[in-house]
Residue, then its C-alpha position, 0 to 999 in steps of 0.5 A: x879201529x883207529x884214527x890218529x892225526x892232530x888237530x890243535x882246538x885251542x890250548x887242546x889237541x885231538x890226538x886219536x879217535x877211536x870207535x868204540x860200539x853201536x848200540x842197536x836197542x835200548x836194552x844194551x845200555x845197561x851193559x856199556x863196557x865203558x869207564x864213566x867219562x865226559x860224554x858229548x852227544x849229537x842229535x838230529x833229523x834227516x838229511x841235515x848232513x850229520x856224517x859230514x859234521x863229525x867227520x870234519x870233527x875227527x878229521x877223517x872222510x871215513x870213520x862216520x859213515x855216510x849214505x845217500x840215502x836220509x835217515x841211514x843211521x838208526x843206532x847210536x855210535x859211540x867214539x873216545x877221543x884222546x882216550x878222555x871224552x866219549x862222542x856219542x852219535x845218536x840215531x835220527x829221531x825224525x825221518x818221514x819214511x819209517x814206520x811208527x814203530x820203528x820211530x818210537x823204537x829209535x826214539x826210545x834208543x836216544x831217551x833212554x840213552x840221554x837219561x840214563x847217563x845224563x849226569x855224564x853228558x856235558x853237552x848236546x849238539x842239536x844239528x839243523x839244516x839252515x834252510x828247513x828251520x827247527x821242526x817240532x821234533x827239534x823243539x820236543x828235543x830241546x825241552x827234554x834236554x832242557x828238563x835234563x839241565x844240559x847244555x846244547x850247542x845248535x849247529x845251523x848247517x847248510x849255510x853254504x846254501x844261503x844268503x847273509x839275510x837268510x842266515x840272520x834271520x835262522x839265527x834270530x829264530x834260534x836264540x829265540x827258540x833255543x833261549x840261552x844256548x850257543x847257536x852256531x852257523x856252519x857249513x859241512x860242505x865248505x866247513x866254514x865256521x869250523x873253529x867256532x864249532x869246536x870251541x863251542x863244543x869243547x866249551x867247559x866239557x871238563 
């Protein structure tokens, strides 16, 4: 299954994207049938319109799946962008309405995935809902990635939703919890901020 278009990033253009697999268990990782490239991955929580976000990345409406219903994604995704950098679309790691082990099963999945190929990962994206504010499972998350020495990207999603002020003080909050990461402000449904999005991402990915 394959994505062609164009779409100009600066001096880069996203040419093709392609799905790879999903990875269902933490048993599979061992068994990645990929060549090591420069991998770039996107955690979350619930409801924080993730889909959206990668969607208006590979400018398709189709090839992320998305769903009416919070926390659909329980199994990582993988897609080849220009055939050079893997984007790694981890399953949430916060929804209310599972059971405990089903969360540690789903937890286990994105650790384990992270650590075992984290000298590939050149970037995390953390994505947020604006309105809602980072959670102790965004922090937790931060501080492993952190641990890890890899750089994050926090997208503050949902901006559509509210005022300036309100938007000044998540980002204040976010440079002070997420110290010395780039913070982002976005809106999935407007996609404005689009282009800072992707320069941020794409930011010595190489």
């Amino acid at each position: 299954m394959k994505i062609i278009f164009i779409k100009k990033i600066g001096k880069m253009k996203i040419k093709n994207v392609e799905f790879i697999k999903s990875v269902t268990s933490s048993s599979e990782l061992s068994f990645t049938p990929w060549k090591p490239k420069p991998e770039i991955c996107f955690v979350w929580r619930s409801n924080v319109w993730k889909s959206s976000i990668l969607n208006a990345i590979f400018n398709s409406k189709t090839l992320v799946k998305t769903s009416s219903k919070p926390g659909h994604t329980k199994h990582a995704n993988l897609f080849l962008l220009n055939k050079k950098y893997y984007f790694v679309d981890l399953p949430w790691y916060w929804f209310a309405k599972v059971s405990e082990d089903q969360r540690e099963k789903i937890d286990k999945i994105i650790t384990d995935y992270i650590a075992h190929i984290w000298e590939n990962i050149k970037k995390v994206v953390i994505i947020l809902d604006a309105k809602i504010w980072a959670t102790k499972y965004d922090i937790d998350m931060f501080y492993f990635l952190n641990e890890l020495q890899i750089p994050v990207v926090v997208v503050l999603n949902k901006i559509d939703k509210l005022k300036q002020a309100e938007i000044l003080k998540a980002v204040k909050q976010a440079q002070e919890t997420f110290f010395g990461q780039t913070i982002i402000t976005y809106s999935a449904k407007t996609e404005k901020n689009h282009k800072e999005l992707l320069n941020a991402i794409f930011h010595l990915v190489d």
